[in-house]
C-alpha positions in Angstrom: 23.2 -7.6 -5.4 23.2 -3.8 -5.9 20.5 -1.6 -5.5 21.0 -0.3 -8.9 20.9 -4.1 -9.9 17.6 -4.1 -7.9 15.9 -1.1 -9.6 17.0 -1.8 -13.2 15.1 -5.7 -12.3 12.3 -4.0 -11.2 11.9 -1.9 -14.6 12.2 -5.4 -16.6 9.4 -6.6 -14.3 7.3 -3.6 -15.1 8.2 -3.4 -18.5 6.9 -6.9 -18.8 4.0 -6.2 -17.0 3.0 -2.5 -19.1 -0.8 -2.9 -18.9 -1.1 -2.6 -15.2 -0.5 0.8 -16.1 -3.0 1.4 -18.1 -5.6 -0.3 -16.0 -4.6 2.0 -13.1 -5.3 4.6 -15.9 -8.7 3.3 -16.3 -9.6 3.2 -12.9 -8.5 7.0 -12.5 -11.4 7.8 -15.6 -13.8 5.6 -13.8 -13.3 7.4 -10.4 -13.7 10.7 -12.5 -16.9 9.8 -14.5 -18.1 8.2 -11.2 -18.3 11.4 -9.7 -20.5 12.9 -11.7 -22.9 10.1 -12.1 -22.6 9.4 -8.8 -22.5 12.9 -6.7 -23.0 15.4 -9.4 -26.4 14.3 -10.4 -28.4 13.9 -7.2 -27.0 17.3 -6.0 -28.5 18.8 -9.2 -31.7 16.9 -9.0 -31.8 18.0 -5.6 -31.2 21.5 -6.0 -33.7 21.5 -9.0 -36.6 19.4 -6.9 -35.5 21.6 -3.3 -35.3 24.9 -5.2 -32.2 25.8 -3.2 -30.8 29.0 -3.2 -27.1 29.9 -2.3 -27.3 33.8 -2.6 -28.0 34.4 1.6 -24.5 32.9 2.7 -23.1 34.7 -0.4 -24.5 38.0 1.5 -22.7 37.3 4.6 -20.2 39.5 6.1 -18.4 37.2 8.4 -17.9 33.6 9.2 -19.7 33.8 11.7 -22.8 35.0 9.9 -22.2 32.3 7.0 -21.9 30.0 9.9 -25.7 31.0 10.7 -26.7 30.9 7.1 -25.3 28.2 6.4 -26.8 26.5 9.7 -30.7 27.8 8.8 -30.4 26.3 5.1 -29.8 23.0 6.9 -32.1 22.8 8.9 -34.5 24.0 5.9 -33.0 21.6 3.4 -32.2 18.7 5.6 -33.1 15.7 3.2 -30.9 17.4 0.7 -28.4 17.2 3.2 -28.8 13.6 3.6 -28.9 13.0 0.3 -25.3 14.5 -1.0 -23.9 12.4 2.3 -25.4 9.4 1.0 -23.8 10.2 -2.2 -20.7 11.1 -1.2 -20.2 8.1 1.3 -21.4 5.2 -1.8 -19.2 7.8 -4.2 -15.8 7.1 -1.4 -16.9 3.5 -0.7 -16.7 2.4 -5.0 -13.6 4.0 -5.3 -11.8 3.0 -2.7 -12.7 -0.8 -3.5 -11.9 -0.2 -7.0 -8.6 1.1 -6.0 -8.2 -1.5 -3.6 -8.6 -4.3 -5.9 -6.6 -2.2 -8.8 -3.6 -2.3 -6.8 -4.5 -6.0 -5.3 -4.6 -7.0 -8.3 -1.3 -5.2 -9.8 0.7 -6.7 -6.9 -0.6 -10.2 -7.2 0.8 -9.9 -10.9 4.3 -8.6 -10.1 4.4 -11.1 -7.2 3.7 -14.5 -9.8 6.3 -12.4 -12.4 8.9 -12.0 -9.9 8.8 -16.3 -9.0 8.7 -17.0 -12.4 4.9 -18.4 -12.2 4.2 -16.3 -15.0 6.7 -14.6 -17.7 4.1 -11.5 -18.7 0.6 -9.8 -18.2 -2.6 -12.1 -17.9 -5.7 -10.4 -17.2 -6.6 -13.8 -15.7 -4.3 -13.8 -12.9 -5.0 -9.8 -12.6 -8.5 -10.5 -11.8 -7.9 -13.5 -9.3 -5.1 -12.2 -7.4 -7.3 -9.2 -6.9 -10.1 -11.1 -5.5 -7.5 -13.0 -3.5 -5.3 -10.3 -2.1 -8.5 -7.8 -1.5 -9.0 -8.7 1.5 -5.5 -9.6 3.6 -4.3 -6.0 1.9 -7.3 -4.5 3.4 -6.9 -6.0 6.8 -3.1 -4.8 7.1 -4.1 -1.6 5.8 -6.7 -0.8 8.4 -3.8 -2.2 11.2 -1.4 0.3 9.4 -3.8 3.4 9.6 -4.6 2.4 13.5 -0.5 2.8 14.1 -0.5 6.1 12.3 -3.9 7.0 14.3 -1.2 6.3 17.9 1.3 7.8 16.5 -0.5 10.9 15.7 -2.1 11.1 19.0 1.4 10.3 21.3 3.4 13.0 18.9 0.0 15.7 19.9 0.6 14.8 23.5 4.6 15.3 22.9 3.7 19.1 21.2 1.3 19.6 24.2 4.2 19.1 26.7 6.7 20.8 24.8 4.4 24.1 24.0 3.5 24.3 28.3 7.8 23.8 28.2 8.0 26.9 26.2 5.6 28.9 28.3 7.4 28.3 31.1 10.7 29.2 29.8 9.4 32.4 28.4 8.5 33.2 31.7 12.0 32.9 32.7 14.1 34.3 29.7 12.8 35.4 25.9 16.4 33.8 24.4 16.0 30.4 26.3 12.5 29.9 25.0 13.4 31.0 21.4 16.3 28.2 21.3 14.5 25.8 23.2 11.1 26.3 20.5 13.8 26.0 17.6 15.4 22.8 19.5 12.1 21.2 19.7 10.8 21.8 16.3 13.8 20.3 14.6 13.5 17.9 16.9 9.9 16.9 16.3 10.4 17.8 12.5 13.1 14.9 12.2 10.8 12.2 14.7 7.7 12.6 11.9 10.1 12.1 9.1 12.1 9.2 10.2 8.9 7.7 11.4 6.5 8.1 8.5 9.7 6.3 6.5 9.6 3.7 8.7 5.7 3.0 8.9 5.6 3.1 5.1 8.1 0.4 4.6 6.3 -1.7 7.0 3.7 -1.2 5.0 5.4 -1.9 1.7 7.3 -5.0 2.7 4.5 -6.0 5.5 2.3 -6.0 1.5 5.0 -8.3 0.4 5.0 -10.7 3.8 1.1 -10.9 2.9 1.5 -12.2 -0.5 4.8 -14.1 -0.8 4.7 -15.7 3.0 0.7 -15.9 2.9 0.6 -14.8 6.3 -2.1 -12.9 7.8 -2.4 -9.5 8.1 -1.1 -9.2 12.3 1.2 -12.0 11.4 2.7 -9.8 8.9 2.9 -7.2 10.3 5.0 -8.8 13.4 7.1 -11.0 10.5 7.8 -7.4 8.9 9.1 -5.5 11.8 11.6 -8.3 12.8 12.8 -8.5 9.2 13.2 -4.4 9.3 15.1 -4.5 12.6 17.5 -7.7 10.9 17.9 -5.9 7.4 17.8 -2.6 8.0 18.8 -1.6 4.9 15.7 -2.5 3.7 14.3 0.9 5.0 17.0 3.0 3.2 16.4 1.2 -0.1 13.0 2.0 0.3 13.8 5.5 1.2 16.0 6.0 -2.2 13.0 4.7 -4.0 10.2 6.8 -2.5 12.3 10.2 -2.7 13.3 9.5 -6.5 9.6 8.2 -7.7 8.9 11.6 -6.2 11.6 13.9 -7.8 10.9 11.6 -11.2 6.9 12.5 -10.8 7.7 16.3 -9.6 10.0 16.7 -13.1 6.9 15.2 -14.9 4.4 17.8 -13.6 7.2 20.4 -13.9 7.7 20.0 -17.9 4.0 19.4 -18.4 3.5 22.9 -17.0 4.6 25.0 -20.3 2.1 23.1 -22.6 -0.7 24.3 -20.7 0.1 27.9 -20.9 0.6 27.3 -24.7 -1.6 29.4 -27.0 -4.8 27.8 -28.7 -2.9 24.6 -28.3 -2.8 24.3 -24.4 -6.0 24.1 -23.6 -6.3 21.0 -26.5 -2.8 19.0 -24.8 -4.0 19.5 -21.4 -5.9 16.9 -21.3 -3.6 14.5 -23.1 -0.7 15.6 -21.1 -2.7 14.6 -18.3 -3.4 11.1 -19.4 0.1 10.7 -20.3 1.2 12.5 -17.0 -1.4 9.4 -15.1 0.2 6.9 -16.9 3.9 7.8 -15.9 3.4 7.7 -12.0 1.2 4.9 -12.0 4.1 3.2 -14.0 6.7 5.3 -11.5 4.4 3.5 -8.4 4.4 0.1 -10.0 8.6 0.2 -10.0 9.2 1.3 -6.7 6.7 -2.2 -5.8 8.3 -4.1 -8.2 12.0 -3.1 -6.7 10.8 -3.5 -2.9 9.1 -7.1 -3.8 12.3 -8.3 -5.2 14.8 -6.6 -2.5 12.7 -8.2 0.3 12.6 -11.3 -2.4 16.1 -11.8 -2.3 16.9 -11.4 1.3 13.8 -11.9 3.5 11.7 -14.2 1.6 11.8 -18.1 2.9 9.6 -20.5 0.5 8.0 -23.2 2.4 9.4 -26.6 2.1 7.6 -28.9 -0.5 5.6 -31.8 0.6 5.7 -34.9 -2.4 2.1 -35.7 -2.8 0.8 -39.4 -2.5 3.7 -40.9 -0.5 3.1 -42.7 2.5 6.1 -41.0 4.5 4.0 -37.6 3.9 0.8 -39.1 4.7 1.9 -40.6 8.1 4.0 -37.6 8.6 7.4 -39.1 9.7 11.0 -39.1 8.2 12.3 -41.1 5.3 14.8 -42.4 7.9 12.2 -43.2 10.4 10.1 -44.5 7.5 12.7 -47.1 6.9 12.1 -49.2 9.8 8.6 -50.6 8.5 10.9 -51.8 5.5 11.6 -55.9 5.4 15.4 -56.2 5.6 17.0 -57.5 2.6 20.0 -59.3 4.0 19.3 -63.2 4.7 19.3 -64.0 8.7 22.9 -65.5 9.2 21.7 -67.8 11.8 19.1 -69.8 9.9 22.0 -70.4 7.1 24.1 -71.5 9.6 21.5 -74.3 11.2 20.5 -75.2 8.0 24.0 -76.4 7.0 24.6 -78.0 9.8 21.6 -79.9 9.7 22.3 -81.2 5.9 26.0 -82.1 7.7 
């Protein structure tokens, strides 16, 4: 099957699956109101109850006096301090889980729509695949942000060595250091690119290992890199999708730029533009899913094999052929016809 195939299968599944958008909409209002309830409102009881005034590091000259300023209202207004920290940390932590579970749940949806489970949208199955898939998606996405943490660390390293590289070459001619600073910035440039493709479709198909193979989250991840290095076409579909959901959402910001600079009616679309602007790339997001859950559907995905309840072969956990020794034979013993006869003779 065609990408194109693919893709225009992955709208259907969207299309038949139109509220997840909207609830990813929701969730984006909830994170906004949150913030206010949430962060906005102790900071301004604080700075009401602490009397806390900002005009000394407004005064400063330098960063290095604001620095000082900035140090002396701490230690002066420390329990304010911990207070917008608090805030701020319980503000991150909702979020995150409500995101977490938004896109658990989404998923879970497009997974049972894809094998046929279900035909369309049940807030039902919305709601238990997100308490179901919460958890595994978490696990694999804390393995996924230790990789990136490695990688980060061995490509700082790699800039370390090739900066002292460049020092020493400058040393020994301006020309050879200027190519050889070029050489290795293309060089690293290119690395980061191909591998931030590469650790995202992990992490896209490694989602998909987790919920169609219900492996767990180390399991997947090892399942997903074999089935990348066998089908690696895999990452260039994903690649086509990631680059034109991101053309698709840059056009959407692009048009959406004119209304606002409209006349007495900007300020009035803004903010409608910007829920229909939300709306598009979550439902931009939910088709490059829906296309990589039924690419790696279709070529990586192995159901298990069914066991038939209630039979005695499954129960005893042997083969129907081996099973067929404990049957009684049907054919008459030969020999005992024989003597019989003979007997009656």
């Amino acid at each position: 099957m065609s990408y194109t195939a693919i893709i225009k299968e992955g709208f259907s599944v969207v299309n038949n699956s139109w509220q997840l958008a909207l609830l990813h909409l929701l969730s984006a209002v909830i994170s906004f109101i949150s913030f206010f309830l949430i962060v906005g409102m102790p900071i301004s009881i604080a700075f009401v109850v602490f009397g806390l005034d900002l005009t000394e590091i407004l005064k400063s000259k330098d960063l290095i006096e604001v620095l000082k300023n900035s140090m002396a209202l701490l230690k002066k207004y420390f329990a304010m301090a911990i207070i917008i920290i608090t805030s701020l940390l319980f503000y991150f932590t909702i979020i995150f889980t409500l995101w977490l579970f938004t896109i658990a749940g989404s998923l879970g949806t497009i997974y049972k729509i894809i094998t046929s489970e279900i035909s369309k949208y049940s807030t039902k199955v919305f709601f238990a695949q997100g308490r179901k898939l919460f958890f595994p998606i978490l696990g694999f996405s804390a393995l996924i942000g230790i990789i990136l943490l490695l990688l980060a660390f061995l490509l700082g390293i790699l800039g370390g060595s090739i900066s002292s590289i460049i020092e020493v070459a400058k040393s020994q001619e301006a020309v050879l250091a200027l190519f050889l600073g070029v050489f290795f910035s293309v060089i690293i440039f290119i690395t980061g690119i191909i591998l931030i493709f590469i650790i995202l479709s992990i992490t896209v198909y490694g989602i998909a290992n987790i919920i169609f193979n219900k492996t767990s989250p180390l399991r997947a991840l090892k399942q997903t890199v074999k089935y990348l290095y066998t089908h690696p076409s895999s990452i260039g579909f994903y690649c086509i999708l990631l680059i034109g959901s991101i053309m698709t959402i840059f056009i959407v910001l692009l048009l959406g730029s004119p209304v606002i600079l409209i006349p007495f009616i900007g300020p009035i679309l803004s903010p409608l533009y910007q829920v229909a602007s939300t709306v598009i790339q979550a439902y931009i997001n939910l088709v490059v899913f829906a296309s990589a859950f039924l690419y790696y559907y279709k070529t990586g995905y192995t159901p298990l094999p069914e066991v038939v309840e209630n039979s005695p072969a499954a129960e005893k956990n042997i083969t129907p052929e081996a099973d067929t020794s404990a049957k009684p034979s049907s054919e008459p013993d030969q020999s005992h016809q024989v003597k019989d006869e003979s007997e009656q003779r």
